[in-house]
C-alpha positions as CSV (number, residue, x, y, z in Angstrom):
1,X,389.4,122.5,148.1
2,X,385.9,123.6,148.9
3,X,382.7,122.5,148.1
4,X,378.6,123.7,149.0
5,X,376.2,122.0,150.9
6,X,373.1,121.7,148.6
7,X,369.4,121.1,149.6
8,X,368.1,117.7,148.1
9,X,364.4,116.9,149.2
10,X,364.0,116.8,153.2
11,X,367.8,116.7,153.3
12,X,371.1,118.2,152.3
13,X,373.9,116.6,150.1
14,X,377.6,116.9,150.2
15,X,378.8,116.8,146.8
16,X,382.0,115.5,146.3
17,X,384.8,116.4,143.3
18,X,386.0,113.7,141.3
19,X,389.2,113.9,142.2
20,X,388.5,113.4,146.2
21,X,386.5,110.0,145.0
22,X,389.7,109.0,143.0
23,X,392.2,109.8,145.4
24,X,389.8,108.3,148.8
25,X,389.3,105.2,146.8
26,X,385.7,106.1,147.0
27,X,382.9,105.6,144.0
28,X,379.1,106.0,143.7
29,X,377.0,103.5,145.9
30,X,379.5,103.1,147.9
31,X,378.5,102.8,152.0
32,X,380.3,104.9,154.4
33,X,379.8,106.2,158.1
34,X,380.1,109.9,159.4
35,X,381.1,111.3,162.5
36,X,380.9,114.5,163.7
37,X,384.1,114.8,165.9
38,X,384.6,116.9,169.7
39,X,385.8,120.0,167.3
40,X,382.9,120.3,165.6
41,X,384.9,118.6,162.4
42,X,382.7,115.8,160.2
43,X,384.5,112.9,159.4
44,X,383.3,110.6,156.5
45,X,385.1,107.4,156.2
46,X,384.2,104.2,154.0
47,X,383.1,101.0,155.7
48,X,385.1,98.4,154.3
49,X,388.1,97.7,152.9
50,X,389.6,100.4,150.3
51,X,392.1,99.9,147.9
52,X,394.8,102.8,147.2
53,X,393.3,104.3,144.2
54,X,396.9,103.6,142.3
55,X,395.8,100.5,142.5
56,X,394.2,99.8,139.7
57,X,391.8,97.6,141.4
58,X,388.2,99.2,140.1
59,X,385.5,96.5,142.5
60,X,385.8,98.4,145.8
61,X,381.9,98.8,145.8
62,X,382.0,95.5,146.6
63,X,384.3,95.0,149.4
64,X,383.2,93.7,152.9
65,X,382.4,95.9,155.6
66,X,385.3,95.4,158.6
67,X,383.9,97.5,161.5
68,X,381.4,96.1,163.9
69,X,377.7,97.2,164.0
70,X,377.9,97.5,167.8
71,X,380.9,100.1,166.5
72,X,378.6,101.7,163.4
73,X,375.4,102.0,166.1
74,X,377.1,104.0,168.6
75,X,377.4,106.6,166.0
């Protein structure tokens, strides 16, 4: 799957399908942290906890974050 950068103001947006936000556990709001790896590869991973999305379970928006913010500021 592949998707286009896109210029939104001073900054540039990934935009991303439905079905990666369904199958990630992912929704709209939620907070994540990115990190660009040694390869050059961006990795974008939710801060908190994520339910499977077979789940069922439709409130991850609000779960609590688990890593550190000594761990989110050295990114």
């Amino acid at each position: 799957m592949s998707t286009r950068l896109n210029r939104w103001g001073h900054s540039v947006g990934l935009r991303l399908p439905a079905a990666v936000l369904a199958a990630s556990g992912l929704s709209v709001g939620r907070s994540v942290s990115i990190r660009v790896l040694d390869n050059g590869d961006v990795r974008v991973r939710p801060i908190g906890k994520i339910e499977p999305a077979e789940s069922g379970d439709t409130d991850t928006a609000t779960a609590k974050p688990t890593e550190s913010e000594s761990e989110l500021a050295q990114w």
